[in-house]
C-alpha positions as CSV (number, residue, x, y, z in Angstrom):
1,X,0.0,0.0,0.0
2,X,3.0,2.0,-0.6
3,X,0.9,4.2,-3.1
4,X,-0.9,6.0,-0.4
5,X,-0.7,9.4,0.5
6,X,-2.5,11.6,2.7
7,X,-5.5,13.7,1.5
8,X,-5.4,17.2,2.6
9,X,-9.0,18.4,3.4
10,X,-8.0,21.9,2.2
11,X,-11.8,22.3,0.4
12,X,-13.8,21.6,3.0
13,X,-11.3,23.1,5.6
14,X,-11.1,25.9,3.8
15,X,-14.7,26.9,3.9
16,X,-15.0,26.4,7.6
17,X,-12.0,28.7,7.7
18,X,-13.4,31.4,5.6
19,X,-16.9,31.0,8.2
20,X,-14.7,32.0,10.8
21,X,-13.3,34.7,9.9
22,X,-16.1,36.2,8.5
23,X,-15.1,36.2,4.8
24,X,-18.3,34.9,3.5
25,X,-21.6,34.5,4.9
26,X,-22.0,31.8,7.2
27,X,-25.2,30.6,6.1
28,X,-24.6,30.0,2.4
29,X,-21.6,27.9,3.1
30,X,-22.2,25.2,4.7
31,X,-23.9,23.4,1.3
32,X,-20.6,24.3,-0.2
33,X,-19.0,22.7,2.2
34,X,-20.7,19.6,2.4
35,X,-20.2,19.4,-1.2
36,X,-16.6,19.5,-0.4
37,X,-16.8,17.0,2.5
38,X,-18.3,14.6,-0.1
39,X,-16.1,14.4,-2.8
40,X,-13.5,14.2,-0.4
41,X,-14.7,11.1,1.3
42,X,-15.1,9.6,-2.3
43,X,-11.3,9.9,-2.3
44,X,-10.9,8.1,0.7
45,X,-13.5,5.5,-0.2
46,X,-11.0,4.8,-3.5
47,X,-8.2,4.2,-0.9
48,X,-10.4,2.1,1.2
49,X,-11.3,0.2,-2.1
50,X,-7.7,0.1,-3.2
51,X,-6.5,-1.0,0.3
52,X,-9.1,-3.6,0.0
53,X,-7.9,-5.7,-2.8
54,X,-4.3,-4.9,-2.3
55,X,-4.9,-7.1,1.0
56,X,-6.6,-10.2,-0.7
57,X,-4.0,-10.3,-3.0
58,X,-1.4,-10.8,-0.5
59,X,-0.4,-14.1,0.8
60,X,-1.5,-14.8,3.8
61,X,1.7,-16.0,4.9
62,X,3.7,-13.0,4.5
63,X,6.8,-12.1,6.8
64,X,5.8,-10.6,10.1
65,X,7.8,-7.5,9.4
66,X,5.6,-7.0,6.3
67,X,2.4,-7.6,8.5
68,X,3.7,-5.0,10.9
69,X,4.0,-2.4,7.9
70,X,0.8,-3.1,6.3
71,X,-0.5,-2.6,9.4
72,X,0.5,0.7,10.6
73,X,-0.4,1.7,6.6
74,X,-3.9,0.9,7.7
75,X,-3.9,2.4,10.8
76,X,-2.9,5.9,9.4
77,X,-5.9,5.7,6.3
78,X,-8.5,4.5,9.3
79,X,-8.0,7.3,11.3
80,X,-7.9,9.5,8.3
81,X,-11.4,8.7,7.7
82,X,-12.2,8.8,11.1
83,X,-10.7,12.3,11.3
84,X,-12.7,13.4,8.4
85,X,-16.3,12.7,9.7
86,X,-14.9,14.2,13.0
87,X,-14.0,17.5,11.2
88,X,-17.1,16.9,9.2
89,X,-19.3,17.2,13.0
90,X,-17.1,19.9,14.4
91,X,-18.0,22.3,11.1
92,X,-22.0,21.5,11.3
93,X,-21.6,21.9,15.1
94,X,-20.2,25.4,14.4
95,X,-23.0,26.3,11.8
96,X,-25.7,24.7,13.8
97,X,-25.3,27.5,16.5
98,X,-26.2,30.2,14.5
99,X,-28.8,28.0,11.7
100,X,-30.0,25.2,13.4
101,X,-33.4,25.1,11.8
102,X,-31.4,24.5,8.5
103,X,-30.1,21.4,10.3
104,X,-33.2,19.8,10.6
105,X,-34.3,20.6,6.8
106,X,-30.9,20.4,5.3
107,X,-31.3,21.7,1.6
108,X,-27.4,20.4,0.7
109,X,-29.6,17.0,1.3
110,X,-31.8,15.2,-1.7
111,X,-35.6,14.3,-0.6
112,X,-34.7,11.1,-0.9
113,X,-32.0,11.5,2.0
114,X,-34.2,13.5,3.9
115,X,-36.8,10.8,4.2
116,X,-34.5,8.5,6.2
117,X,-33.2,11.5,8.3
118,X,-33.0,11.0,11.9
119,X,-32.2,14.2,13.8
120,X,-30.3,15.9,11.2
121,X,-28.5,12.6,10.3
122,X,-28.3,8.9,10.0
123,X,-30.1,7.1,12.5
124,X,-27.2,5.3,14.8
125,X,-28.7,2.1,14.8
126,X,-28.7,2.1,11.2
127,X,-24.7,1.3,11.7
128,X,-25.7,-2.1,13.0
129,X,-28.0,-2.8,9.8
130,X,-24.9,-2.2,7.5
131,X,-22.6,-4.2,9.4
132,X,-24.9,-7.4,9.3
133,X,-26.2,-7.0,5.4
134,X,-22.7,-6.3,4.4
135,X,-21.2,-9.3,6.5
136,X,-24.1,-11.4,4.9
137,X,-23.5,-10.6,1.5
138,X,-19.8,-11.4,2.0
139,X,-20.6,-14.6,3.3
140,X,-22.5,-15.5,0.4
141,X,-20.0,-14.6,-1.9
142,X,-17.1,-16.6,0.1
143,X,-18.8,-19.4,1.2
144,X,-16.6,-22.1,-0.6
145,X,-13.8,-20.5,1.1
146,X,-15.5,-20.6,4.8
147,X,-16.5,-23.9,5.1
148,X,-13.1,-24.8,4.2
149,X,-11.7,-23.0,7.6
150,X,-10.3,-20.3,5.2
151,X,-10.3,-17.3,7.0
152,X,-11.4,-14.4,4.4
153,X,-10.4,-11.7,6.9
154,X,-13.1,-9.7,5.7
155,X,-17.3,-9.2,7.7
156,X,-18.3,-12.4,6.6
157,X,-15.3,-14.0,8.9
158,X,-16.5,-12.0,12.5
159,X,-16.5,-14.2,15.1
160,X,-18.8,-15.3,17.8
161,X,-17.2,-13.2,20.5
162,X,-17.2,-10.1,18.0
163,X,-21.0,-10.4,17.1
164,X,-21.9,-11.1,21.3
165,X,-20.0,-7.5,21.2
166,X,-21.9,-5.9,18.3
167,X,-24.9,-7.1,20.1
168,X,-24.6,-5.7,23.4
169,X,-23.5,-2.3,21.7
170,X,-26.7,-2.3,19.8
171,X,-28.7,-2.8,22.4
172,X,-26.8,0.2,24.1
173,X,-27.6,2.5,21.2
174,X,-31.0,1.6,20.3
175,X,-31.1,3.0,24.1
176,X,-29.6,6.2,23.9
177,X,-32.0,6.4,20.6
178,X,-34.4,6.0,22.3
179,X,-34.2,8.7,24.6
180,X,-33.1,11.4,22.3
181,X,-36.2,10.4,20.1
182,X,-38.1,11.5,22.9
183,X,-36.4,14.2,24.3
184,X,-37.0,15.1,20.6
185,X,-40.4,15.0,20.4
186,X,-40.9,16.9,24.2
187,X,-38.8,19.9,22.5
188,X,-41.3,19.6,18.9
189,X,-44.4,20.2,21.7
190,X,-43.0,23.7,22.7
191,X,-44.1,24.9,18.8
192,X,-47.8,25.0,20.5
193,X,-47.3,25.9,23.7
194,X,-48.8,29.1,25.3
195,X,-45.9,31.2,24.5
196,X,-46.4,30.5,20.6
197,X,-49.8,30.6,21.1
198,X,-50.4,33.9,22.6
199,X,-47.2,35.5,20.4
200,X,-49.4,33.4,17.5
201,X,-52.4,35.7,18.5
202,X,-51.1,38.9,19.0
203,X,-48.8,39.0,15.9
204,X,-52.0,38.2,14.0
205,X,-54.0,41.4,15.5
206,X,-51.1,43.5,14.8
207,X,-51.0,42.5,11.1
208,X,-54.7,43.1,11.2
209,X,-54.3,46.6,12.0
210,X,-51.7,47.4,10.0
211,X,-49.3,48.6,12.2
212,X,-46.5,49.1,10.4
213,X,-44.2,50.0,13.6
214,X,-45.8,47.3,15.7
215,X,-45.1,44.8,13.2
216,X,-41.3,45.4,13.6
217,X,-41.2,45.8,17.2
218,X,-42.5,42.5,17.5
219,X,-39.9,40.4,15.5
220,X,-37.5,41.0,18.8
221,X,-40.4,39.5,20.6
222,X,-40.5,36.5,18.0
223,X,-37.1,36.3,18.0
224,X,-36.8,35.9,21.6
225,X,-40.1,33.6,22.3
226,X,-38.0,31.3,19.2
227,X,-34.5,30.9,21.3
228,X,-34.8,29.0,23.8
229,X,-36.3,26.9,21.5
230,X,-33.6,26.6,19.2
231,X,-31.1,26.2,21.9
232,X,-32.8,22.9,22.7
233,X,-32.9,21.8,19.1
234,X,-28.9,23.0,19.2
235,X,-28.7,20.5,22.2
236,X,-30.6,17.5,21.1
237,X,-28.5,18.1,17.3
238,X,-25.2,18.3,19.2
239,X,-26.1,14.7,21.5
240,X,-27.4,13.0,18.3
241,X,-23.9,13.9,16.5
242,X,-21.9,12.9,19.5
243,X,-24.1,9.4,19.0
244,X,-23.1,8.8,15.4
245,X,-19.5,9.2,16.1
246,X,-19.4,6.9,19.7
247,X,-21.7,4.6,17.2
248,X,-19.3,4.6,14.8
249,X,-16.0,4.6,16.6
250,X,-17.3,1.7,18.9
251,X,-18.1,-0.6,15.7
252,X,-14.8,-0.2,14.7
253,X,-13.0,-0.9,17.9
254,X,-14.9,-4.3,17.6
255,X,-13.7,-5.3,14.2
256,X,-10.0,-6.0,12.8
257,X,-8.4,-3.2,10.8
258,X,-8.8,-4.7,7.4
259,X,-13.0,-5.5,8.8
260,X,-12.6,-1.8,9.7
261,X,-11.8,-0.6,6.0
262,X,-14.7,-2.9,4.5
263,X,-17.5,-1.8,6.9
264,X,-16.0,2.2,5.9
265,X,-16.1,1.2,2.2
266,X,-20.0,-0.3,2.9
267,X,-20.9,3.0,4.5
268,X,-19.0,5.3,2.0
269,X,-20.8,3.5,-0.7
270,X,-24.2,3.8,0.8
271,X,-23.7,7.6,1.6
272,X,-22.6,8.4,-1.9
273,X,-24.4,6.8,-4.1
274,X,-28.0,7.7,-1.6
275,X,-26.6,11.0,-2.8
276,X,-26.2,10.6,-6.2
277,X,-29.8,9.1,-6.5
278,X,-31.6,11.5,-5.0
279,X,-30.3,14.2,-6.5
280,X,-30.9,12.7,-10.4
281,X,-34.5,11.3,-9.1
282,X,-35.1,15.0,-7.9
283,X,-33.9,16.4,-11.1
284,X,-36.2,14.2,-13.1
285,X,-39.2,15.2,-10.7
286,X,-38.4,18.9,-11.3
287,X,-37.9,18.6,-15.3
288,X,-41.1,16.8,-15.1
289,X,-43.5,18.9,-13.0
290,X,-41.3,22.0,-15.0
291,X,-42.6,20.5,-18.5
292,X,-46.6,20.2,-17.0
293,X,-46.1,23.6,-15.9
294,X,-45.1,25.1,-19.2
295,X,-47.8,22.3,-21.1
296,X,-50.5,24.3,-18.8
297,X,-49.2,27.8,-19.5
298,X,-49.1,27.2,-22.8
299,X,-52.8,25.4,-23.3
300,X,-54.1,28.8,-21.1
């Protein structure tokens, strides 16, 4: 795996640079910068990939001085990628302060993504899905080599003691979910309670009587009946993060390194390509509705 080299995040760095210091507005660059973020894990998914088959091809019976090098090889790309979704939750932590709301309706995001959204994000237990279809559809594909005692190396090879592991961390997951699904739902009942009620009611007399003045006064009140608000959505945002990361860190530190680089490649895969087909099937839907638009127009 001598043809590695690091890759320098300097796109998606650079716009969380730029945020800071005030360069360009904070607000219209976080889409940019996921767009950044996401070509950028393609290129570690192609190292992943490339990692991948460099290791079948070896013999298994390689010097241990060999083993040792492969080894820290792989270690350095894993917690490349692992320091790339960390930097990827420190810059939406960072916007999320300021644009929260956008969090929750991401527009960087295809409806097709956003229908599976869970808090902003991936649902954590989702992890544990990928792990067991991926490891099955290995298994399938090595079977001849498993039930000769060949050890593939790979998800379909994870041992009894690793999948009593994956179990009890599932079940600790599915907990925390749990409780941040209804600590969720708690902070979604304070959009009708009788502060938004009563502001509800008053804004709407004001607007009645067209009081021009009034009217701007009382976006200060709006603003401030809406923050306390959105510092609970910031909260419950920042714990369900924190959740895909100590999801996704503890997975790893159950499997072997080269198990690591396949379950990263699964979840690479998934992410990009979920990506790519929503944002062609959204396309499509907009060129279509567009054309019956113009049909109409035109027929009037």
């Amino acid at each position: 795996m001598q043809g590695f080299h690091p890759v320098i995040m300097s796109s998606s760095t650079t716009y969380v640079a730029q945020a800071i210091n005030g360069t360009i507005a904070e607000r219209d660059t976080f889409h940019n910068f996921y767009e950044c973020w996401i070509v950028e894990q393609n290129q570690h998914l192609q190292e992943l990939i490339s990692a991948s088959k460099e290791h079948d091809g070896k013999n298994s019976q390689v010097e241990t001085d060999q083993q040792s090098v492969d080894e820290r090889i792989l270690h350095r790309l894993l917690e490349r990628v692992i320091n790339h979704y960390e930097h990827y939750y420190r810059a939406k932590s960072r916007w999320a302060k300021n644009h929260v709301m956008s969090m929750f309706n991401p527009t960087w995001r295809s409806s097709l993504e956003g229908a599976f959204l869970w808090i902003g994000g991936w649902r954590p237990s989702m992890a544990f899905h990928l792990l067991y279809s991926k490891s099955g559809l290995q298994f399938e594909a090595r079977f001849a080599e498993l039930i000769q005692g060949l050890s593939t190396g790979d998800l379909s090879d994870l041992s009894s003691s690793q999948l009593n592991l994956v179990n009890e961390l599932q079940r600790e997951i599915i907990r925390e979910e749990k409780e941040l699904t209804e600590k969720l739902a708690e902070q979604q009942e304070t959009g009708a309670d009788s502060t938004m009620v009563e502001l509800a009611h008053v804004v709407t007399e004001i607007m009645m009587m067209e009081e021009e003045m009034g009217r701007v006064m009382d976006e200060g009140r709006v603003d401030a009946t809406l923050a306390p608000k959105e510092e609970g959505l910031v909260e419950i945002l920042q714990r369900a993060d924190d959740l895909r990361m100590k999801t996704l860190k503890e997975v790893l530190n159950i499997l072997t390194q080269i198990q690591c680089v396949h379950f990263l490649i699964a979840a690479a895969e998934l992410h990009l390509r979920s990506h790519e087909w929503g944002k062609n099937r959204d396309a499509r839907h907009n060129l279509h509705y567009g054309e019956l638009g113009l049909g109409q127009r035109q027929q009037n």
